[in-house]
PDB file of N, CA, C and O in Angstrom:
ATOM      1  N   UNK A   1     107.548 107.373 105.223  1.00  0.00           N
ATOM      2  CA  UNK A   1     108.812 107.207 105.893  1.00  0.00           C
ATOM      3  C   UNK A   1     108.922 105.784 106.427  1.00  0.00           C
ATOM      4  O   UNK A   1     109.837 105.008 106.152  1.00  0.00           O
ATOM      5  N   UNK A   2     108.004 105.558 107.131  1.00  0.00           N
ATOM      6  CA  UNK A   2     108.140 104.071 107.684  1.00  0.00           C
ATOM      7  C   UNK A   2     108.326 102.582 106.632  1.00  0.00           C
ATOM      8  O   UNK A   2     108.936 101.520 106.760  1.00  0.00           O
ATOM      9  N   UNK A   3     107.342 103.255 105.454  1.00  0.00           N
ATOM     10  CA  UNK A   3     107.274 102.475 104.515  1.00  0.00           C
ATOM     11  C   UNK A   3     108.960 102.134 103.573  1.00  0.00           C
ATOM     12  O   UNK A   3     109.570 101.109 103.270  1.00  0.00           O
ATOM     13  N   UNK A   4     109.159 103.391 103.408  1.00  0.00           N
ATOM     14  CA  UNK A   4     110.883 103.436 102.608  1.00  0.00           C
ATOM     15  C   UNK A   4     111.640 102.649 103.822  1.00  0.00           C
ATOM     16  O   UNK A   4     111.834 101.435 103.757  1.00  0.00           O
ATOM     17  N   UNK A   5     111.966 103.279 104.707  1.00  0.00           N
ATOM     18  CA  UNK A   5     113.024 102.971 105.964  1.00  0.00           C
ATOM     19  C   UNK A   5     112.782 101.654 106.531  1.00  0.00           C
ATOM     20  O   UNK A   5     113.757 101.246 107.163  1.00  0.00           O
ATOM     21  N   UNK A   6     111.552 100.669 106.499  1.00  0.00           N
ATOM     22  CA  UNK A   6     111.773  99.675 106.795  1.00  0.00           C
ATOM     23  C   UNK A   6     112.140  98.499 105.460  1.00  0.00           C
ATOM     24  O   UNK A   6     112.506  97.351 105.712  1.00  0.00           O
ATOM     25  N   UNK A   7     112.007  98.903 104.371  1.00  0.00           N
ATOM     26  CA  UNK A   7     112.682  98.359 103.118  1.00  0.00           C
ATOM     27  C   UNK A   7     114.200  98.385 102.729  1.00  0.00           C
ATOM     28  O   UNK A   7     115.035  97.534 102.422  1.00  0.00           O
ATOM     29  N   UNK A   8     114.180  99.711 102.876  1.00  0.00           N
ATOM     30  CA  UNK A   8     115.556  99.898 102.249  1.00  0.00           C
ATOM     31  C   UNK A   8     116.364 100.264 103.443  1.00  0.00           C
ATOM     32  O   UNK A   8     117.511 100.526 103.079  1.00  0.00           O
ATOM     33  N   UNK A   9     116.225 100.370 104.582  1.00  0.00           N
ATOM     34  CA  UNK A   9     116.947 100.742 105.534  1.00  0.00           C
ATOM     35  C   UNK A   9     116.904  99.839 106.852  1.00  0.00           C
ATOM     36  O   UNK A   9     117.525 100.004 107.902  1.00  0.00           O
ATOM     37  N   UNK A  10     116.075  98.927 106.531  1.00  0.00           N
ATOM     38  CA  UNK A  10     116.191  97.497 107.454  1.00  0.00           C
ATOM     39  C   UNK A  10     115.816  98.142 108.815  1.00  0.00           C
ATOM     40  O   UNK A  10     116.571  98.093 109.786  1.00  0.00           O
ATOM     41  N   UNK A  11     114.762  98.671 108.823  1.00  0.00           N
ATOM     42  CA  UNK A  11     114.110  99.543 109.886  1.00  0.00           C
ATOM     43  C   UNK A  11     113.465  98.102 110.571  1.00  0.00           C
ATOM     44  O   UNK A  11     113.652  96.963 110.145  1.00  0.00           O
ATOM     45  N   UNK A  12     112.484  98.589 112.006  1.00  0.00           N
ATOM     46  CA  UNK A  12     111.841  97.402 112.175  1.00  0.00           C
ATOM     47  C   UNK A  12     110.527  97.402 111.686  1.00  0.00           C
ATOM     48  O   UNK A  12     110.139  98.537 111.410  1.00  0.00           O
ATOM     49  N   UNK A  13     109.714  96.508 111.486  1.00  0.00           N
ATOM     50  CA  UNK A  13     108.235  95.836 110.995  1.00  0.00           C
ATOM     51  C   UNK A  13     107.521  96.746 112.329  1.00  0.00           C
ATOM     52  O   UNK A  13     107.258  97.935 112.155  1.00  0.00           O
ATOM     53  N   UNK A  14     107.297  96.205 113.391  1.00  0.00           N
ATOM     54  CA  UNK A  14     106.561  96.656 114.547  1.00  0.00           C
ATOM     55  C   UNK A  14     106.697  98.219 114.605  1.00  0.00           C
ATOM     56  O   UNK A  14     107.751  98.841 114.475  1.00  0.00           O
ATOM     57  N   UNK A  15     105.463  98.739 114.820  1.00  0.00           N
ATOM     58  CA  UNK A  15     105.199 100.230 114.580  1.00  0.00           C
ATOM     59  C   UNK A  15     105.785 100.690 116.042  1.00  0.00           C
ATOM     60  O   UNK A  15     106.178 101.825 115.775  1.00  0.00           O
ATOM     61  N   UNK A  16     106.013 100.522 117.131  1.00  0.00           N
ATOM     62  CA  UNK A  16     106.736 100.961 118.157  1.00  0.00           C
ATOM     63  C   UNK A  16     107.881 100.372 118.277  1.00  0.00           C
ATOM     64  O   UNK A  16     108.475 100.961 119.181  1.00  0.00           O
ATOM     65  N   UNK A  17     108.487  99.576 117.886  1.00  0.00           N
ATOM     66  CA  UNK A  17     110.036  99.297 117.519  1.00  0.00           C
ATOM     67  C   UNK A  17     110.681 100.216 117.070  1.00  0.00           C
ATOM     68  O   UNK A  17     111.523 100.886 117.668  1.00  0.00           O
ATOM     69  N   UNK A  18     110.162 100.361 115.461  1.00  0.00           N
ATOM     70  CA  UNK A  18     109.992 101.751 114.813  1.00  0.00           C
ATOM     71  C   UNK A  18     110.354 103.144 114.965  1.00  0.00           C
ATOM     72  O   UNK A  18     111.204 103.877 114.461  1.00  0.00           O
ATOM     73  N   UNK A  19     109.257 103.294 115.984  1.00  0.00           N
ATOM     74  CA  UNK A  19     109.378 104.570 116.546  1.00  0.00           C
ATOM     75  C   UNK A  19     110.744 104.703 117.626  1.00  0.00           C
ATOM     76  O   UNK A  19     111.464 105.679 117.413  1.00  0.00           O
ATOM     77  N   UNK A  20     111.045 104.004 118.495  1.00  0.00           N
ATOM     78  CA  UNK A  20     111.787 103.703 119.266  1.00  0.00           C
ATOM     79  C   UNK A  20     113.452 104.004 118.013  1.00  0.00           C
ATOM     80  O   UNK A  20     114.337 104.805 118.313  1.00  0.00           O
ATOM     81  N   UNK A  21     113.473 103.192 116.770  1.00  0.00           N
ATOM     82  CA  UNK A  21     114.463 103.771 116.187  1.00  0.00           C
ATOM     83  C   UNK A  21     114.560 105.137 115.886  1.00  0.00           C
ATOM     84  O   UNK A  21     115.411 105.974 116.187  1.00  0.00           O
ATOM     85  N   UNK A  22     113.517 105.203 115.228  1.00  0.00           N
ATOM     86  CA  UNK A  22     113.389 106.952 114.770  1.00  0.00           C
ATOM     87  C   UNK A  22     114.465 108.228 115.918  1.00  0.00           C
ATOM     88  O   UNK A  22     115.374 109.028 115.696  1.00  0.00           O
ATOM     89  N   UNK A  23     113.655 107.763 117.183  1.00  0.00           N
ATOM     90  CA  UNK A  23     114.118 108.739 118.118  1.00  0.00           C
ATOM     91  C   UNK A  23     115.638 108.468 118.275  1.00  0.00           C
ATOM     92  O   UNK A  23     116.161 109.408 118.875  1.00  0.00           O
ATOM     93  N   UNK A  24     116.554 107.458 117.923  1.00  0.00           N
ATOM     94  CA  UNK A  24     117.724 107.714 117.987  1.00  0.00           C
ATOM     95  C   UNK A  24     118.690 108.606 117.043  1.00  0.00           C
ATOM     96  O   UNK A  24     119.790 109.156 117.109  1.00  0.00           O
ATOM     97  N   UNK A  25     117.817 108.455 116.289  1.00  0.00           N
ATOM     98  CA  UNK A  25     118.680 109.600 114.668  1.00  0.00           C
ATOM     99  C   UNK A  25     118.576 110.980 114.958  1.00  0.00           C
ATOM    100  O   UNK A  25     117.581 111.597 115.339  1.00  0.00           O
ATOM    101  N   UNK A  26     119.888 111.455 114.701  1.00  0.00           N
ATOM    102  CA  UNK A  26     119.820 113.054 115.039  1.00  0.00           C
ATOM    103  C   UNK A  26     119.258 113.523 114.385  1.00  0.00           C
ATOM    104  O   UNK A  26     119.874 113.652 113.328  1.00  0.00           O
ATOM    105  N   UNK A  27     118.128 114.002 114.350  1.00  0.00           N
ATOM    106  CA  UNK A  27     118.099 115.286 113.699  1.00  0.00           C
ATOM    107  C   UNK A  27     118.492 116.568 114.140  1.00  0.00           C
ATOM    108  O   UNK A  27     119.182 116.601 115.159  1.00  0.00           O
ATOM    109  N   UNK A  28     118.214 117.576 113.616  1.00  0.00           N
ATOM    110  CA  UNK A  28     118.797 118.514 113.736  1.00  0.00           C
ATOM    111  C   UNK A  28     117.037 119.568 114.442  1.00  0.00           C
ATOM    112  O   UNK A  28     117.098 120.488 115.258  1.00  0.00           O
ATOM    113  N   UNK A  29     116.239 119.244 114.055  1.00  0.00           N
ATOM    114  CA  UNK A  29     114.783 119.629 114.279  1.00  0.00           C
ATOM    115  C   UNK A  29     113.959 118.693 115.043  1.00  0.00           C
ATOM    116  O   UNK A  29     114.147 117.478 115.105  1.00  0.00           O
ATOM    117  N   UNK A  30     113.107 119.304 115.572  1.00  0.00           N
ATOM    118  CA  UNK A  30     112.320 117.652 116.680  1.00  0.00           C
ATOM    119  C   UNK A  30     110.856 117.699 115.282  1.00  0.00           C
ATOM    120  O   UNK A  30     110.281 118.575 114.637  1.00  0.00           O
ATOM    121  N   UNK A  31     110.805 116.302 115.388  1.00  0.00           N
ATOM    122  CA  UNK A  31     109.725 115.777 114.868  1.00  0.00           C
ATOM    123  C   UNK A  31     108.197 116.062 114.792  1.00  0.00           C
ATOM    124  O   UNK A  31     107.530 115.540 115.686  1.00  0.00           O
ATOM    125  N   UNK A  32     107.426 116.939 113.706  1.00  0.00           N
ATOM    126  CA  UNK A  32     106.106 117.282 114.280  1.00  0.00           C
ATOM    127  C   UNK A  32     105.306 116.779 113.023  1.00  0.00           C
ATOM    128  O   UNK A  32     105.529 117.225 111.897  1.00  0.00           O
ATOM    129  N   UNK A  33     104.329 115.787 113.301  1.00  0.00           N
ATOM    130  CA  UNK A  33     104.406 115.363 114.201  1.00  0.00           C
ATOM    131  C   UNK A  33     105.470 114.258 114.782  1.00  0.00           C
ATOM    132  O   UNK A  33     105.939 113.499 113.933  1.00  0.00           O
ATOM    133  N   UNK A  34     105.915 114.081 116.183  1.00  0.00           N
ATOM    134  CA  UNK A  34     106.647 113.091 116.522  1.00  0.00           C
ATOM    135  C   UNK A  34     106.129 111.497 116.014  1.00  0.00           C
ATOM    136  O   UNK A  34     104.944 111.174 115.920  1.00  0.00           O
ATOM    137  N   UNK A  35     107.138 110.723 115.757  1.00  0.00           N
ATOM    138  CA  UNK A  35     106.957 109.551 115.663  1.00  0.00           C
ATOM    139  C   UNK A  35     106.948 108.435 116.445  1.00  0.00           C
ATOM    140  O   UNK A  35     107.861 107.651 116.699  1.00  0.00           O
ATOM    141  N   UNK A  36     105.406 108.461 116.922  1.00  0.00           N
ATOM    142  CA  UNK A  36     104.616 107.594 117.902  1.00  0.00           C
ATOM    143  C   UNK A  36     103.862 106.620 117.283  1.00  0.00           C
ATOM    144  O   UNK A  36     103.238 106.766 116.232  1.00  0.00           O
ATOM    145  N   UNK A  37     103.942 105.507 118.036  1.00  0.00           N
ATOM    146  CA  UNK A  37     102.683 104.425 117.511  1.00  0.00           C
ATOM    147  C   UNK A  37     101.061 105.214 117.156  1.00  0.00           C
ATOM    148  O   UNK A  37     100.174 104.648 116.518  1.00  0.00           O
ATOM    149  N   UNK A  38     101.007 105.935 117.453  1.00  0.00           N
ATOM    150  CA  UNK A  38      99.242 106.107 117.527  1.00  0.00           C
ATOM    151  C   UNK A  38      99.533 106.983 116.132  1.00  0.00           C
ATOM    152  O   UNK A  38      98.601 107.181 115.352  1.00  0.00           O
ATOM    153  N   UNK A  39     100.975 107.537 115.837  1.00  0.00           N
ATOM    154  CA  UNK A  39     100.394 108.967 114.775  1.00  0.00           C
ATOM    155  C   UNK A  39     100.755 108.092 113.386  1.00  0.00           C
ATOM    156  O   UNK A  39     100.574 108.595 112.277  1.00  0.00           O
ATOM    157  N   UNK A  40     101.284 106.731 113.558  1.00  0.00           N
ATOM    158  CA  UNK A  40     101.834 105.936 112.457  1.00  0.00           C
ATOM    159  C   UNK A  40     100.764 104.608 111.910  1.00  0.00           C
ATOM    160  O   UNK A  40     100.637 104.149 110.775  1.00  0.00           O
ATOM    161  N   UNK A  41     100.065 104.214 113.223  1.00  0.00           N
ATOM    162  CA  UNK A  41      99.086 103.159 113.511  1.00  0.00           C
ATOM    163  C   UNK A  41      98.529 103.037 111.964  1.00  0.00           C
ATOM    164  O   UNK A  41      99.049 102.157 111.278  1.00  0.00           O
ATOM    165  N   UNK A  42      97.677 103.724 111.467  1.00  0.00           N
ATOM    166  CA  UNK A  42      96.860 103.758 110.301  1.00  0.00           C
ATOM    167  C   UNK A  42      97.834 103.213 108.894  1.00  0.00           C
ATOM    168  O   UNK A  42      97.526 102.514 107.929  1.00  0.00           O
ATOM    169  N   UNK A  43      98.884 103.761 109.216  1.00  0.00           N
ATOM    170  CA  UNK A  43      99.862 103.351 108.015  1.00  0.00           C
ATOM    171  C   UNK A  43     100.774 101.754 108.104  1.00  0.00           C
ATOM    172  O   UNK A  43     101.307 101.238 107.122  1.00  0.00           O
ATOM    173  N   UNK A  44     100.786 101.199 109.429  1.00  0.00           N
ATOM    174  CA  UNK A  44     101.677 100.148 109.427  1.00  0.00           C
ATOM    175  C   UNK A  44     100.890  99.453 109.577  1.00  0.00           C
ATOM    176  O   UNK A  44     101.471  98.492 109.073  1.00  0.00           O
ATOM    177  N   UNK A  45      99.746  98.975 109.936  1.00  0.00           N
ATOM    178  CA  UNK A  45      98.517  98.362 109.704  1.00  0.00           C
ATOM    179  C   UNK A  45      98.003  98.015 108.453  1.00  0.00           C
ATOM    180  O   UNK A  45      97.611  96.862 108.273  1.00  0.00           O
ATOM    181  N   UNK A  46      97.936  99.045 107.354  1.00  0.00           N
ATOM    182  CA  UNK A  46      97.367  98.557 106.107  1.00  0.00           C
ATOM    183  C   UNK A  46      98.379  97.343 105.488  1.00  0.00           C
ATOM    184  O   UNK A  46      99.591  97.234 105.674  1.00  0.00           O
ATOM    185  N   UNK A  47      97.355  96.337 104.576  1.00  0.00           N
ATOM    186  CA  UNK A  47      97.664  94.734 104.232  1.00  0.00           C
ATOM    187  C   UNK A  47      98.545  95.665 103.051  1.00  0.00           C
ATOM    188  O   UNK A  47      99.636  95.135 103.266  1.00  0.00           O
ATOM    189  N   UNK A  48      98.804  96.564 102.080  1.00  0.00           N
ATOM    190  CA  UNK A  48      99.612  96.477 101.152  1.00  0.00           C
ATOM    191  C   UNK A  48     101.182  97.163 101.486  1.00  0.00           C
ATOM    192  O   UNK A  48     102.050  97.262 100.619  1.00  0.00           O
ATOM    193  N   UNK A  49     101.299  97.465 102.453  1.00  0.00           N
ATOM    194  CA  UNK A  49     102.544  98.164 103.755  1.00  0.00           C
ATOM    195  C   UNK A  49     103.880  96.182 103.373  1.00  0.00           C
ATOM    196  O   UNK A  49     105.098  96.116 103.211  1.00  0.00           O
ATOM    197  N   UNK A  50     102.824  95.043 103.386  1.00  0.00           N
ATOM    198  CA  UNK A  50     103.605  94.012 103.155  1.00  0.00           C
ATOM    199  C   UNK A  50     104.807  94.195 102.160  1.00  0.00           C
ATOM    200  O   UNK A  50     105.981  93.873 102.341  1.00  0.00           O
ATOM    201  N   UNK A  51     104.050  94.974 100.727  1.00  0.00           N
ATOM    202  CA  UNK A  51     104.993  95.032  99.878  1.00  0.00           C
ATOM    203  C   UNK A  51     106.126  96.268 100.141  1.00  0.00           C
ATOM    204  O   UNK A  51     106.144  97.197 100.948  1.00  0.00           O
ATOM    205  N   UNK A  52     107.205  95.769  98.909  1.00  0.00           N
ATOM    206  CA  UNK A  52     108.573  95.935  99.150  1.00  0.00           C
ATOM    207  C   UNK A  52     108.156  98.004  98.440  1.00  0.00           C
ATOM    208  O   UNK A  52     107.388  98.224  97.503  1.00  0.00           O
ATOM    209  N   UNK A  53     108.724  98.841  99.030  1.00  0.00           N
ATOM    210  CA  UNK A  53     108.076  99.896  98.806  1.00  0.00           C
ATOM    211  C   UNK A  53     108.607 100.530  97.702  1.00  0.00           C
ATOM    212  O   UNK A  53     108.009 101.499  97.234  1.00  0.00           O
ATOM    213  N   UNK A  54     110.185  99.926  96.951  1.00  0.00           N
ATOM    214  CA  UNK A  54     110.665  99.910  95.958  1.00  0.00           C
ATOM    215  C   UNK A  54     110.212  99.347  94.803  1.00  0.00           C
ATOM    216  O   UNK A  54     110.865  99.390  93.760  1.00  0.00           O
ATOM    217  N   UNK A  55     108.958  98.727  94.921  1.00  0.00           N
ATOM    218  CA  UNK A  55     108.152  98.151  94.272  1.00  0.00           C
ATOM    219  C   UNK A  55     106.805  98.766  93.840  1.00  0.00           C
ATOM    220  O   UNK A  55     105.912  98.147  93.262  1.00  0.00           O
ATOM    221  N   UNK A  56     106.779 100.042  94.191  1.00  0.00           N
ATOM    222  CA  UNK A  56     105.352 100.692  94.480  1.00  0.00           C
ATOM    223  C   UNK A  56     104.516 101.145  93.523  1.00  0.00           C
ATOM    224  O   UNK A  56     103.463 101.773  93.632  1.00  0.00           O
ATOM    225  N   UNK A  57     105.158 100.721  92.475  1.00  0.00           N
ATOM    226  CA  UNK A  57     104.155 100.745  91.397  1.00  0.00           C
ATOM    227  C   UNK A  57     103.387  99.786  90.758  1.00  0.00           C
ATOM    228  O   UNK A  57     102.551 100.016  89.883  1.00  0.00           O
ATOM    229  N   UNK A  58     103.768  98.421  91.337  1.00  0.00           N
ATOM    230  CA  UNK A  58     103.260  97.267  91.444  1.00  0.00           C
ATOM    231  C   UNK A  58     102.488  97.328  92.431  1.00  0.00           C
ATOM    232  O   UNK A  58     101.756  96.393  92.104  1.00  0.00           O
ATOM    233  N   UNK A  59     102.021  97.729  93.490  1.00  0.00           N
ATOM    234  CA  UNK A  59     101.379  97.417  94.259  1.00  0.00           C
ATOM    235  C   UNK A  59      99.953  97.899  93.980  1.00  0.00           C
ATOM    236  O   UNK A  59      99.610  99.035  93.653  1.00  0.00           O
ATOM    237  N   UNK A  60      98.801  96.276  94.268  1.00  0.00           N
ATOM    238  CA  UNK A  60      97.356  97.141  93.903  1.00  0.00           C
ATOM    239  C   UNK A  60      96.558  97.497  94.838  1.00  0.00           C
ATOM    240  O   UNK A  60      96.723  96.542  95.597  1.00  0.00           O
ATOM    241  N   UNK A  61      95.761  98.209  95.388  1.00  0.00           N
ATOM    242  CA  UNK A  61      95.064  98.323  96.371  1.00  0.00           C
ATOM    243  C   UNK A  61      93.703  98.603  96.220  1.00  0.00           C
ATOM    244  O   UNK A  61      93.518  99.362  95.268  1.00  0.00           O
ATOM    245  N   UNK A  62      92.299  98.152  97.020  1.00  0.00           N
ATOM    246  CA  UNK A  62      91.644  98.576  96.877  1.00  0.00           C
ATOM    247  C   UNK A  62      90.957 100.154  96.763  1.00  0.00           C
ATOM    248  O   UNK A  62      91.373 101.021  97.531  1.00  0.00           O
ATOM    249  N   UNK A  63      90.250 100.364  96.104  1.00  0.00           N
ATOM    250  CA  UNK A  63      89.610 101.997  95.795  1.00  0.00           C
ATOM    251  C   UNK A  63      90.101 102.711  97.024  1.00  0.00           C
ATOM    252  O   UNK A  63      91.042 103.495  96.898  1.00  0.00           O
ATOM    253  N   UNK A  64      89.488 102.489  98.340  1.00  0.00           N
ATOM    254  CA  UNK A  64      89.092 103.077  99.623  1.00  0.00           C
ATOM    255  C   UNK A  64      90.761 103.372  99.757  1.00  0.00           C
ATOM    256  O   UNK A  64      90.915 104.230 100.627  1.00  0.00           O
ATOM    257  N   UNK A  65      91.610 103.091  99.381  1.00  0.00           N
ATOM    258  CA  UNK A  65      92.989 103.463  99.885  1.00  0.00           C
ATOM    259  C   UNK A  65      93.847 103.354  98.915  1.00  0.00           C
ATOM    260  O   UNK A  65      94.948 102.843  99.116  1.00  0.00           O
ATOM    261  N   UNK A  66      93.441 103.859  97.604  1.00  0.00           N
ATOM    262  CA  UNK A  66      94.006 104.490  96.080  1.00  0.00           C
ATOM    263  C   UNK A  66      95.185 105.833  96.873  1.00  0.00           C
ATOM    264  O   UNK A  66      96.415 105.855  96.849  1.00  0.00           O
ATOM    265  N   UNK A  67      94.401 106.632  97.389  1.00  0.00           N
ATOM    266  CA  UNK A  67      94.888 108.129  97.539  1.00  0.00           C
ATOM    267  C   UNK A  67      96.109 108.043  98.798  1.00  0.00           C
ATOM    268  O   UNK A  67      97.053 108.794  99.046  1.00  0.00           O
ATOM    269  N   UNK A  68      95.726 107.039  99.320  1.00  0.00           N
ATOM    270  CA  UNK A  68      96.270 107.257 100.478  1.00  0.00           C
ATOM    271  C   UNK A  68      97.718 106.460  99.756  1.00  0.00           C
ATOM    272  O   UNK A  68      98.804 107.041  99.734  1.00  0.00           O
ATOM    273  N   UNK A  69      97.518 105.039  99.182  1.00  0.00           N
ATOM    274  CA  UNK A  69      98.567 104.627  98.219  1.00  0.00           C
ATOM    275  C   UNK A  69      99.572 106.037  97.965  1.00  0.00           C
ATOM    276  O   UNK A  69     100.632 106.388  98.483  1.00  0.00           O
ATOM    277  N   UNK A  70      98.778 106.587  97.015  1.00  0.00           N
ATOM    278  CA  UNK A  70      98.960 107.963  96.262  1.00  0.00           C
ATOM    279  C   UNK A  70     100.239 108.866  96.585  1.00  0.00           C
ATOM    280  O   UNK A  70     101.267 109.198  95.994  1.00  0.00           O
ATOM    281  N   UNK A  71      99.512 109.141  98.104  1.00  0.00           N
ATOM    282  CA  UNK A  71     100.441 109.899  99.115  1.00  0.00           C
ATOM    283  C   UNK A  71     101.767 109.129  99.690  1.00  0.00           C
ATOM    284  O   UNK A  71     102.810 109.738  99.931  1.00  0.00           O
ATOM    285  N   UNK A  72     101.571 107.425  99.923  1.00  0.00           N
ATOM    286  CA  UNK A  72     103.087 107.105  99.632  1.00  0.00           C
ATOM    287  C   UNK A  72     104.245 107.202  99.182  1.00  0.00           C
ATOM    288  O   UNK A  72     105.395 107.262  99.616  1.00  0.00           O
ATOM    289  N   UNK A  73     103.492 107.206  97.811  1.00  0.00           N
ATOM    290  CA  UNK A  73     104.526 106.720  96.646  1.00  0.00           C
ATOM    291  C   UNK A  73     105.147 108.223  96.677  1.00  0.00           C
ATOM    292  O   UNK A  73     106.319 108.312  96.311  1.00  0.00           O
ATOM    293  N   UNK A  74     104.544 109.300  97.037  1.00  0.00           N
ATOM    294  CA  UNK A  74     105.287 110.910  96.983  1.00  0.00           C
ATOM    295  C   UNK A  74     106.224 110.928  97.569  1.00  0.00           C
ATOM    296  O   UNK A  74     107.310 111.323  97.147  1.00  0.00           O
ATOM    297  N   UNK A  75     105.902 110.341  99.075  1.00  0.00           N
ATOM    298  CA  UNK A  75     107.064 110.417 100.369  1.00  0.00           C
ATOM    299  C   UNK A  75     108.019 110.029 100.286  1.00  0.00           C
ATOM    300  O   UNK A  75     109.053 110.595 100.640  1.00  0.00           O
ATOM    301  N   UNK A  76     107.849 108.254  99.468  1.00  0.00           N
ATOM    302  CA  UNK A  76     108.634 107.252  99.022  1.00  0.00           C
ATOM    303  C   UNK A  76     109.878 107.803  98.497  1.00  0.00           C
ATOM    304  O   UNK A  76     110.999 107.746  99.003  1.00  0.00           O
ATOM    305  N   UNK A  77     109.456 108.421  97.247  1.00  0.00           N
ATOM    306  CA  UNK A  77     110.196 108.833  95.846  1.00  0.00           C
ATOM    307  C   UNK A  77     110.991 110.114  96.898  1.00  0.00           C
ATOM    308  O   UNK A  77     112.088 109.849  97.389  1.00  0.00           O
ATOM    309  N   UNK A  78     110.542 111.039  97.082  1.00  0.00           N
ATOM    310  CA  UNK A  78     111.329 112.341  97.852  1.00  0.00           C
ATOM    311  C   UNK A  78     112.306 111.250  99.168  1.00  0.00           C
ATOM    312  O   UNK A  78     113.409 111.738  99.413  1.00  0.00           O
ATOM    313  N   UNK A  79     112.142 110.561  99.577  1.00  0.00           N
ATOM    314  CA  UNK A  79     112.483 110.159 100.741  1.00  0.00           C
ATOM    315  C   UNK A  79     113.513 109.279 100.147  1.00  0.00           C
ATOM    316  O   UNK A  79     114.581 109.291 100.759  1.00  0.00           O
ATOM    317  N   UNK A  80     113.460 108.615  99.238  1.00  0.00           N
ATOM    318  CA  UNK A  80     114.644 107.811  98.482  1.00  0.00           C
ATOM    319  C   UNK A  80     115.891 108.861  97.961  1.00  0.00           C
ATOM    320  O   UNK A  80     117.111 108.760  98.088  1.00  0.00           O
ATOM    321  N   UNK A  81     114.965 110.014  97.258  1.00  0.00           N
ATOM    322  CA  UNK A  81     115.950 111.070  96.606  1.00  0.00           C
ATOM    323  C   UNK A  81     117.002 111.720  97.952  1.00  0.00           C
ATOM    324  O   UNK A  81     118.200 111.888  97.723  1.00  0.00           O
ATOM    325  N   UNK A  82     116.416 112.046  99.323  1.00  0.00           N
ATOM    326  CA  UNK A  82     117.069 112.759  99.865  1.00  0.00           C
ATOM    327  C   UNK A  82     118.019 111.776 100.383  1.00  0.00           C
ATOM    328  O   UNK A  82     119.227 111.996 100.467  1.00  0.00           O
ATOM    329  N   UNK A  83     117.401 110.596 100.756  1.00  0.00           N
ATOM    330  CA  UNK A  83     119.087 108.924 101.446  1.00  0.00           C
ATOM    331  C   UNK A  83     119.593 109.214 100.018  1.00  0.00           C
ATOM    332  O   UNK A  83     120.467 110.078 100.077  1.00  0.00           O
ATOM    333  N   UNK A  84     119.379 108.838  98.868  1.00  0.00           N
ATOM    334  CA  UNK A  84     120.676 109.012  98.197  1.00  0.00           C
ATOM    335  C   UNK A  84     121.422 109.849  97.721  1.00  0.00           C
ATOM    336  O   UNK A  84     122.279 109.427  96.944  1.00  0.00           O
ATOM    337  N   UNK A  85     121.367 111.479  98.041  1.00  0.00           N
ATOM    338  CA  UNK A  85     122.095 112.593  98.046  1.00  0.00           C
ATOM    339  C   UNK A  85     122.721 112.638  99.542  1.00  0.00           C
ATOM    340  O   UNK A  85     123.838 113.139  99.677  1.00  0.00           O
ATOM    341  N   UNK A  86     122.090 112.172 100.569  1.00  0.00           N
ATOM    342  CA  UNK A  86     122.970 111.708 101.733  1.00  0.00           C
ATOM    343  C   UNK A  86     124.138 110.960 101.524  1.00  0.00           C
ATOM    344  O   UNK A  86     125.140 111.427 102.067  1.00  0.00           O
ATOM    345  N   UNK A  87     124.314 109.665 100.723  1.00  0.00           N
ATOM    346  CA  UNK A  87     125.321 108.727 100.420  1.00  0.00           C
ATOM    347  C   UNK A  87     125.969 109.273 100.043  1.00  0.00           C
ATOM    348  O   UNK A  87     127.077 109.244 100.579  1.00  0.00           O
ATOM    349  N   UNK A  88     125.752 110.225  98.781  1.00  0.00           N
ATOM    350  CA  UNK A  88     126.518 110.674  97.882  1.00  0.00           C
ATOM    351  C   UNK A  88     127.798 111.936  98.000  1.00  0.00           C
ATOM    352  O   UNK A  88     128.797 112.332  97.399  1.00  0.00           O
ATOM    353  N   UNK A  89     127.016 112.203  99.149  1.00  0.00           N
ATOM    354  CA  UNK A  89     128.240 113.582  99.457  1.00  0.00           C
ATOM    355  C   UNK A  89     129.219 113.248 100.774  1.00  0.00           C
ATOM    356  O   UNK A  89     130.085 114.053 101.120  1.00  0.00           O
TER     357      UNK A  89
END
């Protein structure tokens, strides 16, 4: 999420900026987990987070964080599909 939304949705870089946006969007459900610096930390920290996340198949990473890559690119792709069935209707 952080990864899509600060690309394509001009979110902020800083992982408690971030969060601070998050909590203004309605949802309709509260967040579990909520989106806090400490539960995001691990993800806005890693050096390949630089690249553009629309790009994510270009991106290389070392072994130790293949999977975790992995698990991006899932969120990414579902998380792109659901903003653009949002636009669309």
């Amino acid at each position: 999420m952080y990864w899509y939304l600060r690309w394509a949705c001009n979110f902020p870089v800083k992982g408690s900026d971030f969060c601070e946006r998050i909590a203004t969007l309605p949802f309709t459900k509260p967040l579990n987990p909520e989106c806090c610096y400490e539960n995001i930390r691990k993800f806005v920290t890693l050096s390949f987070m630089a690249q553009d996340a629309r790009q994510l198949d270009a991106v290389k990473v070392s072994r130790g964080y293949e999977s975790t890559l992995a698990e991006c690119k899932v969120v990414v792709h579902a998380l792109a599909q659901e903003l653009e069935k949002m636009q669309n209707s």
